[in-house]
C-alpha positions as CSV (number, residue, x, y, z in Angstrom):
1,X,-32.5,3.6,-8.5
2,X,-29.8,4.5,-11.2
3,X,-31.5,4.1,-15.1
4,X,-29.1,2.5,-17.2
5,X,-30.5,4.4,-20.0
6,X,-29.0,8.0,-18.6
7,X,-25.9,8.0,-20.5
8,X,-24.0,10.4,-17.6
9,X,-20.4,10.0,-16.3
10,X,-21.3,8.7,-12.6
11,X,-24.3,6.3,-14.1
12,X,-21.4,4.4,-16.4
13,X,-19.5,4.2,-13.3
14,X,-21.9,2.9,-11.4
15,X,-23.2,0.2,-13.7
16,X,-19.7,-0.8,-14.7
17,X,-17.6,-0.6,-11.5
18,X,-17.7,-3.6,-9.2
19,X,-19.2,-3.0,-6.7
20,X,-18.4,-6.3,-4.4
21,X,-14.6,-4.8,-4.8
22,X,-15.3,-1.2,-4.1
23,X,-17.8,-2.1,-0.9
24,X,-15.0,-3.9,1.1
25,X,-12.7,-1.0,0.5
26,X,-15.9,1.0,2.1
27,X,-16.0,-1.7,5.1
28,X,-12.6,-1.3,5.4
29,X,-12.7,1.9,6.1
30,X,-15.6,1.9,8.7
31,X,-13.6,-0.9,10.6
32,X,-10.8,1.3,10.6
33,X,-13.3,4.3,12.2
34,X,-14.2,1.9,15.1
35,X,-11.0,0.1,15.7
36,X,-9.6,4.0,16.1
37,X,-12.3,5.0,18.6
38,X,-11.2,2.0,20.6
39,X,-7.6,2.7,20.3
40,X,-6.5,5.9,19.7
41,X,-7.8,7.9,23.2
42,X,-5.4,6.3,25.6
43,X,-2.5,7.5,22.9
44,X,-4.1,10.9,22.6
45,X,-4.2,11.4,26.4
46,X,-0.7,10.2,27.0
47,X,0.5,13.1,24.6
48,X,-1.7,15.7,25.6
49,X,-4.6,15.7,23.0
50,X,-7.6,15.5,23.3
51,X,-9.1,11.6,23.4
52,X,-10.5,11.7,20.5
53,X,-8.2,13.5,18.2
54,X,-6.2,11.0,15.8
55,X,-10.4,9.9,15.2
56,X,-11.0,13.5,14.6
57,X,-8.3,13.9,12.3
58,X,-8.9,10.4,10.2
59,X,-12.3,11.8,9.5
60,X,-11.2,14.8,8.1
61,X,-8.4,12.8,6.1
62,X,-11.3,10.5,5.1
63,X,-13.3,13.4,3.0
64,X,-9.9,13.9,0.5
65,X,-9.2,10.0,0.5
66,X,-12.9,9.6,-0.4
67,X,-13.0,12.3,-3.2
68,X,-9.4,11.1,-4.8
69,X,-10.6,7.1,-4.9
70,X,-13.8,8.5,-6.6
71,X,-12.0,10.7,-8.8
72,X,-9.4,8.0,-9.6
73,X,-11.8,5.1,-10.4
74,X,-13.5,7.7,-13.1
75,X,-10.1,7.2,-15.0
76,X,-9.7,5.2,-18.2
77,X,-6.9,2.8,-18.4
78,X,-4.5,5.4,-20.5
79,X,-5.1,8.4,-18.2
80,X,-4.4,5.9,-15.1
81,X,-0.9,6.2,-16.5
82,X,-0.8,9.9,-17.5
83,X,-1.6,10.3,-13.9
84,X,0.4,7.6,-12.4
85,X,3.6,9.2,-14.0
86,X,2.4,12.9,-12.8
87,X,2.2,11.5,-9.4
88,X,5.2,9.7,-9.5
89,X,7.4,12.4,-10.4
90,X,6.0,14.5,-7.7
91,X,6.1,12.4,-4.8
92,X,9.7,11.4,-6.3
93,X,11.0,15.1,-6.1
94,X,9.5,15.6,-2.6
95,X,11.2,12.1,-1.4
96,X,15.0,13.6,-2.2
97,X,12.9,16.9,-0.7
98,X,12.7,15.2,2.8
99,X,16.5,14.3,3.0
100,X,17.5,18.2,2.8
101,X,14.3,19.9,4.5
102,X,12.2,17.1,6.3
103,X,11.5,16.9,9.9
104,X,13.6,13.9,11.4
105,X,11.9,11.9,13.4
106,X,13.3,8.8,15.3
107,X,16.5,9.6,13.7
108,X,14.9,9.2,10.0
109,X,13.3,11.8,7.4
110,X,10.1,10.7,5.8
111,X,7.9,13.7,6.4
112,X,8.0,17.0,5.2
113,X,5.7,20.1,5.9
114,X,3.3,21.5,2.9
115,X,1.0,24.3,3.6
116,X,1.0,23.3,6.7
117,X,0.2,19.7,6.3
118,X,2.8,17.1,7.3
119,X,3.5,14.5,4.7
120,X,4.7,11.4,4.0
121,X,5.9,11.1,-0.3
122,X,7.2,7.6,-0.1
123,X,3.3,6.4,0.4
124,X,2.4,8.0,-3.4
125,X,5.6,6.6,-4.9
126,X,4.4,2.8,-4.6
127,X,0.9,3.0,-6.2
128,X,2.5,5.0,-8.9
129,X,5.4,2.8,-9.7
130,X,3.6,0.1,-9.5
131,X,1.5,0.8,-12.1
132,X,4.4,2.2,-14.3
133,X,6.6,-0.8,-14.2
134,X,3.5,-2.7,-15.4
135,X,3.3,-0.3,-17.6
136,X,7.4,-0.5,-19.1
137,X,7.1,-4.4,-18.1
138,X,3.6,-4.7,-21.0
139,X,5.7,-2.7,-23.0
140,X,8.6,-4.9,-23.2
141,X,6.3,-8.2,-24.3
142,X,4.7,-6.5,-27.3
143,X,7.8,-4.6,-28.2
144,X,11.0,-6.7,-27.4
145,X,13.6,-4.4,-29.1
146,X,12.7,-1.6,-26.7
147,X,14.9,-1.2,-23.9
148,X,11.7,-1.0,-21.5
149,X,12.7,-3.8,-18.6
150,X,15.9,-1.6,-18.3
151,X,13.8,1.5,-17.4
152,X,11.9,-0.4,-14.9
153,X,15.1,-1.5,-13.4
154,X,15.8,2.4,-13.7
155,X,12.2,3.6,-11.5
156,X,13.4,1.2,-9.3
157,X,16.0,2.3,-8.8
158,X,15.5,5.8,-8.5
159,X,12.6,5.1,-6.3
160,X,14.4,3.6,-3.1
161,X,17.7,5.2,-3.7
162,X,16.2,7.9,-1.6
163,X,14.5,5.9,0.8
164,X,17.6,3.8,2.3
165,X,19.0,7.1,2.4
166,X,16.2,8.7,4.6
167,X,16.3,5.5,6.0
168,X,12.8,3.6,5.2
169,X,13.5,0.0,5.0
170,X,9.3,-0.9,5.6
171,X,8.6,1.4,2.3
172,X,11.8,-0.1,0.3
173,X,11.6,-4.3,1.3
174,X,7.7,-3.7,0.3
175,X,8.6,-1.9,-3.1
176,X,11.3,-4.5,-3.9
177,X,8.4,-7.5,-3.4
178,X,6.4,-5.8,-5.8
179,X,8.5,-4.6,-8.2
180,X,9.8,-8.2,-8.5
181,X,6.6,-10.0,-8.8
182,X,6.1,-7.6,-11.4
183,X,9.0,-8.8,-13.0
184,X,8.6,-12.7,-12.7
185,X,4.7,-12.2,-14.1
186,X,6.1,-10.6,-17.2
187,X,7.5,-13.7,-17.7
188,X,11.3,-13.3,-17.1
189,X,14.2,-15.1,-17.6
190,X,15.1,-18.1,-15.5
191,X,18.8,-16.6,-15.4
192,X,17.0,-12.8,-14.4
193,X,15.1,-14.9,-11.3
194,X,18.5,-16.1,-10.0
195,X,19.9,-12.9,-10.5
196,X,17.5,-11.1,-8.1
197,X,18.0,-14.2,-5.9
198,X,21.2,-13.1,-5.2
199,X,20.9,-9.8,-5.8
200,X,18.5,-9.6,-2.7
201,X,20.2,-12.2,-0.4
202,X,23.8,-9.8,-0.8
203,X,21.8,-6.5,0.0
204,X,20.2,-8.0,3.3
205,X,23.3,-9.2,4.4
206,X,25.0,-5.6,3.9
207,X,22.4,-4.0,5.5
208,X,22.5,-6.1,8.4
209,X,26.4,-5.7,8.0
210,X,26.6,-2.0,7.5
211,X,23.5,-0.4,9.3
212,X,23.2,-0.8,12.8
213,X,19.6,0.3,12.8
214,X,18.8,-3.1,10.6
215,X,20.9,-4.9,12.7
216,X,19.0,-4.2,15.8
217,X,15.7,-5.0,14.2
218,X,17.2,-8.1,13.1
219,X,18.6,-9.0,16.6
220,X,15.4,-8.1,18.6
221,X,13.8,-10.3,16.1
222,X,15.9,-13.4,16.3
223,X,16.9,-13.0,19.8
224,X,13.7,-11.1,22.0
225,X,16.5,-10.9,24.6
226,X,19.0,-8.8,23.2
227,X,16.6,-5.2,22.4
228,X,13.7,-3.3,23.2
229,X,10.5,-5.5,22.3
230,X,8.4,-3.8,24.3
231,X,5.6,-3.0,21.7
232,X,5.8,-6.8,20.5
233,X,5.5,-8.1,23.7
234,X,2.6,-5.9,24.7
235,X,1.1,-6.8,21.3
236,X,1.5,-10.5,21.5
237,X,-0.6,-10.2,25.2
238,X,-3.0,-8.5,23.8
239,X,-4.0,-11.7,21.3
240,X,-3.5,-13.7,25.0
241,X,-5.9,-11.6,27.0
242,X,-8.3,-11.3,23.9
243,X,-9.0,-14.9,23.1
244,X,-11.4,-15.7,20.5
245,X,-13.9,-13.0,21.1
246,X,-12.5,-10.4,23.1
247,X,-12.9,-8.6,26.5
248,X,-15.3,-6.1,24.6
249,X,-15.7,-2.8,22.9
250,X,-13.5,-0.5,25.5
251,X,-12.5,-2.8,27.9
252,X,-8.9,-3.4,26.8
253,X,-6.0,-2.5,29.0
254,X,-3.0,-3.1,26.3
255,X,-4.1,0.2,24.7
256,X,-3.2,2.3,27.6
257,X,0.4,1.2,27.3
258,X,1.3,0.7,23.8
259,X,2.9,3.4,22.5
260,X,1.4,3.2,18.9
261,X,-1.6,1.1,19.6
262,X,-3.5,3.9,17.1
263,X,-1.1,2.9,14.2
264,X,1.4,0.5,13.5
265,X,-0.1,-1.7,16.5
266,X,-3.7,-1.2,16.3
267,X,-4.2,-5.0,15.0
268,X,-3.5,-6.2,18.4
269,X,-5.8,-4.1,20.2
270,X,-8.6,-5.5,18.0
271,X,-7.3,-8.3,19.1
272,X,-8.0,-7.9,22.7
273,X,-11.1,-6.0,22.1
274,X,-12.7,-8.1,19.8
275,X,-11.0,-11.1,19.7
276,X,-9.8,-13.4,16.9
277,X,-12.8,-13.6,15.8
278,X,-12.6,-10.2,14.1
279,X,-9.6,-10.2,13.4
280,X,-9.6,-13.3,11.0
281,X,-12.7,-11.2,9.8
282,X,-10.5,-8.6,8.9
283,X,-7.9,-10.7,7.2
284,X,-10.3,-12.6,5.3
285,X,-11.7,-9.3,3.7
286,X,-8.5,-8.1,3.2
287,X,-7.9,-11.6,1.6
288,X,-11.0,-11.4,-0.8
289,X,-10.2,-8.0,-2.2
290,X,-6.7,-9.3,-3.6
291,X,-8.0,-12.6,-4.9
292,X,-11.2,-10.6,-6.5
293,X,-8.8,-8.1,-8.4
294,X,-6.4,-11.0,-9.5
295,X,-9.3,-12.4,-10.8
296,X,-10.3,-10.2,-12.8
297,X,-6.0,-9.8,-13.6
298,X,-6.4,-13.2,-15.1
299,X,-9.7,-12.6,-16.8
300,X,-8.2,-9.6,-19.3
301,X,-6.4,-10.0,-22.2
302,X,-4.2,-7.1,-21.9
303,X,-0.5,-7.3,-20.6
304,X,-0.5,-3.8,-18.9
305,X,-3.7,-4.0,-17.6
306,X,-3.0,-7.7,-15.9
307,X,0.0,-6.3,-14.6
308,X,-1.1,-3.0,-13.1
309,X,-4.0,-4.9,-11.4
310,X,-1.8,-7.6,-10.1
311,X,0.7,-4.9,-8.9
312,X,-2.3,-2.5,-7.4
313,X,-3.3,-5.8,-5.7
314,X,-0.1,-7.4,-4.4
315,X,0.8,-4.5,-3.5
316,X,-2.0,-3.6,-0.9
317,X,-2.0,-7.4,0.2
318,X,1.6,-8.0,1.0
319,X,1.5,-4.3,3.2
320,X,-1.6,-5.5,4.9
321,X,0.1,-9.3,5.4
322,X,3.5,-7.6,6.6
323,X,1.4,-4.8,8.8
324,X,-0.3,-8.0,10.6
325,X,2.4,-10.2,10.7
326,X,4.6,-7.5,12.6
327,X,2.3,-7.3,15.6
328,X,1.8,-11.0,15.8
329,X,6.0,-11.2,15.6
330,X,6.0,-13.2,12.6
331,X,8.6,-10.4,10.9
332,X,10.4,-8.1,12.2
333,X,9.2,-4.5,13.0
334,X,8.8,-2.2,10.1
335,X,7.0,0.3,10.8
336,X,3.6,-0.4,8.5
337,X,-0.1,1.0,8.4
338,X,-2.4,-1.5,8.3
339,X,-4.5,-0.2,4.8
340,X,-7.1,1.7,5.7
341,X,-7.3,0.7,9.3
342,X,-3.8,2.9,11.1
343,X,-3.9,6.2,11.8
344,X,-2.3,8.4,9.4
345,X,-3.1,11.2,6.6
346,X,-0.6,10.0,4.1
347,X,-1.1,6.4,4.1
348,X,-5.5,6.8,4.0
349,X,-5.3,9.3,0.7
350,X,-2.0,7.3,-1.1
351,X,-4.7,4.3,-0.1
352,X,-7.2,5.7,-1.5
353,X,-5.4,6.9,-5.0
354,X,-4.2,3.1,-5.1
355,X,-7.4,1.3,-4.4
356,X,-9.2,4.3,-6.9
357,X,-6.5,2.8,-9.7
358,X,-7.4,-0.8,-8.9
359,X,-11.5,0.3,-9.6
360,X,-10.4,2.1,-12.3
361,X,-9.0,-0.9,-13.9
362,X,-11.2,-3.5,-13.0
363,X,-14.3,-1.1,-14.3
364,X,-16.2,-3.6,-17.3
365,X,-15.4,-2.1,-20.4
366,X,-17.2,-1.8,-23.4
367,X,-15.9,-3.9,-26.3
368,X,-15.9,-0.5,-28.3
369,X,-13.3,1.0,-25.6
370,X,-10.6,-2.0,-25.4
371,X,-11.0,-1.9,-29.4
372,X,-9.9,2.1,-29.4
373,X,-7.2,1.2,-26.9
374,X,-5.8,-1.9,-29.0
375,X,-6.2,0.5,-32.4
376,X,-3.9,3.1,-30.7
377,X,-1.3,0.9,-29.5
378,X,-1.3,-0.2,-32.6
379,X,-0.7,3.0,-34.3
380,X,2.0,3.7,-31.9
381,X,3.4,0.7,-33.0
382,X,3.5,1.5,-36.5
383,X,5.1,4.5,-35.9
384,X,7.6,3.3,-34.4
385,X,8.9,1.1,-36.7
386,X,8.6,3.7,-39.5
């Protein structure tokens, strides 16, 4: 057992984090382990791996994710920006990187090589703004003659510029969500909510318009008929074949003929596996770890910090909704890791720094601590108007 009375850096952290929130992101993980063993071999022999090397892999991704959550959820709230806006300007720089040097990949470029290491920068741009448009959005409550709401609108901006250009329309639509509920919690305008309205509504209908790759998603979608909907198809008979509990741990056949049954698609072979059953399972934890951070949102009495916590935690919901929804054809295809369950480097460690920012956040802190922080905004404040 861990005394309380040993003042040291990981005993505060243990006695103040919560630890219901920070367990389910641990189950999530192990699901994610298991649901790969049972998906990811047919995929592995079908490109000339061996069967179990996307499991291989994820466990040696898992030992960074693991050490950056940790390292994140030591942070106090002030260096949870510092760092937010260090990692935001990285990723950011290695986005506009990708459309130059990246590897294209089904005629898109979202990866680029470092050290050796394939990578995806858009995944660490959407924790980071996130918690920097909370961070402009607090700003602009408490400090109204300050232009902050514009520079949101500016990160925005800046931030999918680059990813319609590569193109990334998953990463962008998911930013946009965010970044707007960000907005309307603030407390905007009724004429700013309209604005978006229409400002949303006009770029979906250009896209759809002007890009024939949106197009065809939209199409397939509306119409099964008129494009490749292979993957959905096989996906939606894999919740058929499954029922309510399953056929059982490696007895699914959906797996040996879905192309990316270890990634975007690796919901529906639970499905068949496992069954509803777990699956529901799945979504209800997924379910409890955004209503237990917007809890604790609602619970503190400072604008950024209900903001960044809200943000962390709509964020990893609506990807995890939108990643789910795609295999069971409720939206149309757009190319999503289900948190901490897909295969994929990028999306377990940008996870990770996410989730670490959420503990970070929702960590109890000492009446002393939220004093210092109020005393220092206040000084700032002071300044300011001097």
């Amino acid at each position: 057992m861990m005394s309380r009375a040993k003042r040291t850096l990981f005993g505060e952290w243990w006695w103040t984090v919560d630890r219901l929130l920070l367990g389910s992101l641990v189950a999530l993980v192990l699901i994610g382990i298991v649901l790969l063993l049972a998906a990811s071999p047919p995929v592995a022999i079908r490109l000339g791996y061996e069967p179990f090397h996307f499991v291989n892999r994820q466990a040696m991704y898992l030992v960074p994710a693991l050490a950056v959550l940790i390292a994140t959820s030591l942070l106090t709230p002030r260096q949870v920006r510092r760092v937010a806006l260090i990692v935001f300007l990285a990723a950011l720089a290695l986005v506009f990187a990708t459309l130059v040097v990246g590897a294209e990949i089904k005629g898109a470029r979202r990866w680029i090589s470092l050290f050796g290491v394939s990578l995806q920068p858009s995944e660490f741009i959407k924790p980071a703004l996130a918690v920097l448009s909370a961070w402009a959005f607090s700003e602009s409550a408490r400090r109204p003659e300050m232009p902050t709401t514009f520079l949101a609108m500016g990160l925005l901006l800046v931030s999918i510029t680059p990813l319609v250009l590569q193109p990334d329309f998953g990463q962008t639509v998911l930013i946009v969500l965010v970044w707007c509920s960000l907005f309307f919690l603030s407390g905007l305008a009724w004429f700013w909510v309209a604005g978006l309205a229409g400002g949303g509504a006009v770029s979906v209908y250009a896209a759809y318009q002007l890009i024939p790759h949106v197009r065809k998603r939209f199409d397939s979608f509306m119409e099964p008929g008129s494009g490749d909907t292979f993957q959905i198809d096989t996906a939606l008979d894999s919740f058929a074949r499954g029922g309510w509990l399953g056929r059982g741990p490696g007895e699914g056949t959906v797996k040996r003929i879905l192309p990316d049954g270890h990634a975007d698609f690796i919901f529906a072979v639970a499905a068949e596996e496992f069954g509803l059953v777990l699956c529901l399972a799945v979504a209800a934890m997924f379910a409890f770890i955004v209503l237990r951070a917007l809890l604790h949102a609602q619970r503190d009495e400072d604008p950024f910090m209900r903001l960044a916590i809200s943000g962390l935690a709509l964020l990893f919901g609506l990807q995890s909704t939108i990643a789910m929804a795609v295999n069971l054809h409720l939206v149309p295809a757009k190319g999503m890791t289900l948190p901490f369950i897909s295969y994929g480097g990028s999306s377990l460690i940008s996870l990770a720094y996410g989730m670490g920012m959420l503990v970070a956040l929702t960590r109890r802190r000492p009446r002393a601590e939220s004093i210092a922080e109020l005393e220092h905004f206040q000084a700032r404040l002071a300044g300011a108007r001097a």
